[in-house]
C-alpha positions as CSV (number, residue, x, y, z in Angstrom):
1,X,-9.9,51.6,-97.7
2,X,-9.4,48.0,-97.0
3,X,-9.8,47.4,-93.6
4,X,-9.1,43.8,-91.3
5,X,-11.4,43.6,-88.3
6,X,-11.3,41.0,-85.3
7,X,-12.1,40.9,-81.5
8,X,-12.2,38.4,-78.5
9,X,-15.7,37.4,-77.0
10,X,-15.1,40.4,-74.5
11,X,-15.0,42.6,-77.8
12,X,-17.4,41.1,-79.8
13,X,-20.3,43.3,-79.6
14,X,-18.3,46.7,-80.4
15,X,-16.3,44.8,-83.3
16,X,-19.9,44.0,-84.9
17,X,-21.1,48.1,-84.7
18,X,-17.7,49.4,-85.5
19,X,-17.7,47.2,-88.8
20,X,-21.6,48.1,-89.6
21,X,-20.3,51.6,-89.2
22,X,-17.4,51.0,-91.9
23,X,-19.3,49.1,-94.3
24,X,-22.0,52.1,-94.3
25,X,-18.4,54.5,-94.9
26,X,-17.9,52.2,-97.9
27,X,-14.9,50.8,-96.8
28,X,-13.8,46.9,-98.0
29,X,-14.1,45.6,-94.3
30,X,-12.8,42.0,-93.9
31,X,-13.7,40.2,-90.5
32,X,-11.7,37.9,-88.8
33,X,-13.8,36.8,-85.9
34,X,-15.0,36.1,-83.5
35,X,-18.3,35.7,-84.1
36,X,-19.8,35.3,-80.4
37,X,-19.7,36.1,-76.7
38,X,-18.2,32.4,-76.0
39,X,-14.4,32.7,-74.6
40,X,-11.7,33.3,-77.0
41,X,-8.0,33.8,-77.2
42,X,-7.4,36.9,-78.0
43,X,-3.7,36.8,-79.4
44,X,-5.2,34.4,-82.0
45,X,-7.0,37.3,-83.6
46,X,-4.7,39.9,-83.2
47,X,-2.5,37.9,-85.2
48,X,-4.7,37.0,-88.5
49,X,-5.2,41.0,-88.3
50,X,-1.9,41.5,-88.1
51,X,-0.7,39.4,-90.7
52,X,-3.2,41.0,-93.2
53,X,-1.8,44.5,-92.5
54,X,1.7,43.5,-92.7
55,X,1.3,41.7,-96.3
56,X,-0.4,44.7,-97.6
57,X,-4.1,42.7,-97.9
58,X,-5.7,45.5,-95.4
59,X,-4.7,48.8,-95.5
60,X,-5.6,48.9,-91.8
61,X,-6.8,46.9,-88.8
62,X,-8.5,47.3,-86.4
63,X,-8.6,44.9,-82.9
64,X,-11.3,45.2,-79.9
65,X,-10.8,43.1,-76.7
66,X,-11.7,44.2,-73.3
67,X,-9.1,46.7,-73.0
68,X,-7.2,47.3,-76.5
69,X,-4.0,46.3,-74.7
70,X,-3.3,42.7,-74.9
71,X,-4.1,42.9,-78.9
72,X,-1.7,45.7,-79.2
73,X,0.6,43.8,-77.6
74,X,0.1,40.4,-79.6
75,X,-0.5,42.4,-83.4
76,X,2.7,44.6,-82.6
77,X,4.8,41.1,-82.6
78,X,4.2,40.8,-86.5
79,X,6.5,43.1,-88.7
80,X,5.4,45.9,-90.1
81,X,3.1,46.3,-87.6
82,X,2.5,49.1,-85.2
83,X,-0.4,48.8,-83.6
84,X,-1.4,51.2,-81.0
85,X,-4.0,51.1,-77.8
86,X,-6.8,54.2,-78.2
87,X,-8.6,55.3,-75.5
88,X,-9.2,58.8,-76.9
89,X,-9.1,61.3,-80.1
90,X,-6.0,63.2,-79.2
91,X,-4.0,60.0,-79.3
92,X,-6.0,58.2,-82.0
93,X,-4.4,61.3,-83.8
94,X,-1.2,61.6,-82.6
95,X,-0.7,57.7,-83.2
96,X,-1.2,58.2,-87.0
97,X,0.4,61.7,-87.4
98,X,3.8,60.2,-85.3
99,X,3.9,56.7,-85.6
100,X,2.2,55.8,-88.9
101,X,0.1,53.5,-86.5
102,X,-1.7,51.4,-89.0
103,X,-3.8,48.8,-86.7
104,X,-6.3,50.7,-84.0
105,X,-6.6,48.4,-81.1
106,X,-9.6,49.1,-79.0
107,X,-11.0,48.5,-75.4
108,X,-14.6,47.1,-75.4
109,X,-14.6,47.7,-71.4
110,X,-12.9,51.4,-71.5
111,X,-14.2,53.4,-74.3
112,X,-17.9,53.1,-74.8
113,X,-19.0,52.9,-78.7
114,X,-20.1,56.3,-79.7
115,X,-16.2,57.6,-78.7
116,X,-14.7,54.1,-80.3
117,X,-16.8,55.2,-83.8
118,X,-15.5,58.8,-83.2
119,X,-11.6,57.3,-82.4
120,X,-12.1,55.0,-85.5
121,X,-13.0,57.8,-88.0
122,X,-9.9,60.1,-87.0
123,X,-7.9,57.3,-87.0
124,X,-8.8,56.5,-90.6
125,X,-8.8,60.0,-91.9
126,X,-5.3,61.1,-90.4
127,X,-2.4,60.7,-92.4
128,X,1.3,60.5,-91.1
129,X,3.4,63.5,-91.5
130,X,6.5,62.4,-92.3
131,X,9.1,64.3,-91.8
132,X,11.4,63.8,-88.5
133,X,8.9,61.2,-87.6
134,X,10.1,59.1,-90.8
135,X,13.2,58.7,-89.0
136,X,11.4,57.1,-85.4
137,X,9.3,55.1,-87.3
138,X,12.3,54.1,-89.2
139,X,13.5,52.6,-86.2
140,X,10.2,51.2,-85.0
141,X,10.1,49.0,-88.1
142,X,13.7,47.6,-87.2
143,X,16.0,49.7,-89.6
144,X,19.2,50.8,-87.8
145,X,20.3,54.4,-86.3
């Protein structure tokens, strides 16, 4: 799978084991910064993540500031994105199976790494189930009722 990866400074240390942890599943992992601790903006990254996703370059993305929110926020601006804010499995699951979430934002300061590699993998390996959620998502994506 072709994944886009990017975090803010607050991130950057679980963006760096997360995409180890892909590149050792095989996966075509691109990285779109940052590559430090030094401040950052975090809507600038969400965005090049984003963008990927949305033009079919990255099958999925995958965003890590301090608390997943504000990059969920900034990616889901971009159509054709739904990006969604993990904190556990249950919705890591439920946000793929329902929503066809297709960028995984994370919090760096809420979910400690061995539970973000755990979110990541189901994530990744749940598909969307269609059916009466094809609909919603519809909707999501901007198609009229």
């Amino acid at each position: 799978m072709r994944i886009a990866i990017a975090a803010d400074h607050a991130g950057f240390p679980l963006k760096q084991e997360l995409r180890e942890r892909l590149a050792a599943d095989g996966h075509e992992v691109s990285d779109f910064g940052t590559q430090n601790t030094e401040s950052t903006d975090y809507p600038d990254y969400a965005t090049l993540v984003a963008r990927e996703v949305a033009a079919g370059r990255a099958d999925r993305g995958v965003l890590v500031c301090s608390t997943g929110i504000g990059m969920a926020i900034a990616a889901n601006k971009v159509a054709g994105v739904r990006a969604a804010p993990v904190t556990d499995l249950d919705t890591a699951r439920l946000s793929r199976e329902h929503n066809d979430a297709n960028v995984l934002a994370l919090g760096a300061r809420i979910v400690a790494p061995p539970l973000a590699e755990a979110i990541l993998a189901v994530f990744l390996d749940t598909p969307f189930e269609g059916g009466r959620h094809e609909r919603r998502v519809a909707k999501l994506d901007g198609d009229p009722p």
